[in-house]
C-alpha positions in Angstrom: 0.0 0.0 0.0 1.9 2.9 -0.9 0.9 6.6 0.4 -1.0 8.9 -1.9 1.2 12.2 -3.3 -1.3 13.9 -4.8 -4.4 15.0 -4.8 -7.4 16.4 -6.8 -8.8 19.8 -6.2 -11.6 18.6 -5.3 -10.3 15.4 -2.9 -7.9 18.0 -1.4 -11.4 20.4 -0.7 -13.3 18.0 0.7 -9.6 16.7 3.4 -9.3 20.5 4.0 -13.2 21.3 4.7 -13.0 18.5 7.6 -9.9 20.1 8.6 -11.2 23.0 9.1 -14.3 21.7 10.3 -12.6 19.9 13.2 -11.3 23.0 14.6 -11.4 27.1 13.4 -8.3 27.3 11.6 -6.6 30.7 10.0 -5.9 31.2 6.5 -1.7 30.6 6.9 -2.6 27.0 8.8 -4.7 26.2 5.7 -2.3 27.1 3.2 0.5 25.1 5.0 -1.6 21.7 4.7 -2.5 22.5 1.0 1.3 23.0 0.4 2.1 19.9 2.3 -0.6 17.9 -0.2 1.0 19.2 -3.0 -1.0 21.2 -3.9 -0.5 24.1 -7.0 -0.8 27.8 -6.0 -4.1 28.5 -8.4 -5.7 25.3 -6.8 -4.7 26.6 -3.6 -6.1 29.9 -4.1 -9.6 28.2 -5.6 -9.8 26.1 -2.3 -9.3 28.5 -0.1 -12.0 30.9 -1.8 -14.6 27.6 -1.6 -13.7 27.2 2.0 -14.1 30.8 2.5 -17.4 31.0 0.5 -18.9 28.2 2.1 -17.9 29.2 5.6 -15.3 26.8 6.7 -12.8 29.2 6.9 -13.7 32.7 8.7 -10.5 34.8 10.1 -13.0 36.7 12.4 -14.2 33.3 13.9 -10.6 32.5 14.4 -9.8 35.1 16.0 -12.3 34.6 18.5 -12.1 31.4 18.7 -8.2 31.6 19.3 -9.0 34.6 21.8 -11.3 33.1 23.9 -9.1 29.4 24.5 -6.1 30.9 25.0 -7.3 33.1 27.5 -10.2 30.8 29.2 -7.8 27.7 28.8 -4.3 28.8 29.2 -4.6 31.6 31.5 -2.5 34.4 28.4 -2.6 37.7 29.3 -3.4 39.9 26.2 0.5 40.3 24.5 1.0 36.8 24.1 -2.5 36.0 22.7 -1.6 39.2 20.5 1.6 38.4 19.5 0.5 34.6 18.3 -2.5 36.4 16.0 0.1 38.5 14.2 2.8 35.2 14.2 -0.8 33.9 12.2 -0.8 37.2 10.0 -4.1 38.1 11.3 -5.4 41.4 10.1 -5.6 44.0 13.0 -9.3 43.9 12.4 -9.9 41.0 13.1 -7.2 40.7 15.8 -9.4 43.9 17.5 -12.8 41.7 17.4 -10.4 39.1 18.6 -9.5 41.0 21.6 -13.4 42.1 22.3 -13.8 38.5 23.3 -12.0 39.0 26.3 -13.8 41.2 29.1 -12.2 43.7 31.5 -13.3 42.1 34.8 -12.7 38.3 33.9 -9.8 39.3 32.4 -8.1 41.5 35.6 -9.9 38.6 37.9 -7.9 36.0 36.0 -4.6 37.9 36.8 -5.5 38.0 40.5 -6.1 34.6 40.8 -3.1 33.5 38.9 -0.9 36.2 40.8 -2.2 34.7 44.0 -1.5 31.2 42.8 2.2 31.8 42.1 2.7 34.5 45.2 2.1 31.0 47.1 4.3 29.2 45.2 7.6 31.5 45.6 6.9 33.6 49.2 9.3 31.0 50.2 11.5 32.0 48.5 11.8 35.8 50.4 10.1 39.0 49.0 12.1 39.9 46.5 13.1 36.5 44.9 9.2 35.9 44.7 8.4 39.1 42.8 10.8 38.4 39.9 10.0 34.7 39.6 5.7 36.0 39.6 6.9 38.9 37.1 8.8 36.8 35.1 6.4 34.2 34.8 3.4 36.3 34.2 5.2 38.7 31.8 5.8 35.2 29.9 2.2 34.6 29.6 1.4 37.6 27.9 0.2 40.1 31.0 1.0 43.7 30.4 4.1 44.7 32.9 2.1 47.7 34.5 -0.9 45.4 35.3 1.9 43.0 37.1 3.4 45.9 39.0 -0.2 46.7 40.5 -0.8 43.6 41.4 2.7 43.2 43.5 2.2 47.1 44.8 -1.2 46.0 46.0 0.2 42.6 47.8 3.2 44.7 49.3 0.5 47.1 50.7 -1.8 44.5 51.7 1.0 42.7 53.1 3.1 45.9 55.3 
């Protein structure tokens, strides 16, 4: 049984609309699997614009999408899930409706609660030592550096 190399535009379609049908996918993921089936650039472009027409493929929905589980799921603050749409070449459009997925109060209660999490994980550690690894860490995950200096100003106040 040997594995198939190539594919006709319409086989290729029909792997690609379950693809994307499995899970909202952007328009760079779809045209890395097209590539990888060997596919042509003008069948690439006609797939794309059948996928797009017939709504298996929606940037906007993406961009939710991605928004919402990265945030909800992984616990990103708003740089990383920003820099990962523009490593997708999402338009700042739809990056912006992307954004309006996440809400101002779940979004600074979040960072509380994972502040807290990892202020218990490192006080052992002495005041100092614990406020760079909880920086460090949560400046990883995409929160924004001022919303991280709050949080330790409030628990050095709270704490004094």
């Amino acid at each position: 049984m040997h594995k198939q190399t190539s594919f006709t535009v319409h086989e290729a379609q029909k792997k690609l609309e379950h693809y994307c049908a499995y899970q909202e996918r952007c328009h760079q993921e779809v045209v890395q699997k097209l590539k990888s089936l060997n596919m042509i650039p003008a069948a690439i472009d006609e797939i794309i614009g059948q996928l797009i027409t017939n709504d298996y493929l929606n940037e906007t929905r993406f961009a939710q999408s991605f928004t919402r589980g990265k945030f909800r799921i992984k616990k990103w603050g708003k740089n990383r899930i920003l820099r990962q749409l523009k490593f997708r070449k999402i338009s700042d459009w739809n990056i912006k409706k992307g954004m309006a997925e996440i809400e101002a109060d779940e979004y600074l209660n979040t960072l509380d609660a994972i502040f807290n999490q990892l202020w218990k994980q490192f006080e052992h550690l002495g005041n100092s030592k614990c406020q760079k690894k909880v920086f460090d860490r949560l400046q990883y995950r995409g929160w924004e550096n001022e919303l991280i200096y709050n949080a330790i100003n409030n628990k050095k106040t709270t704490n004094s």
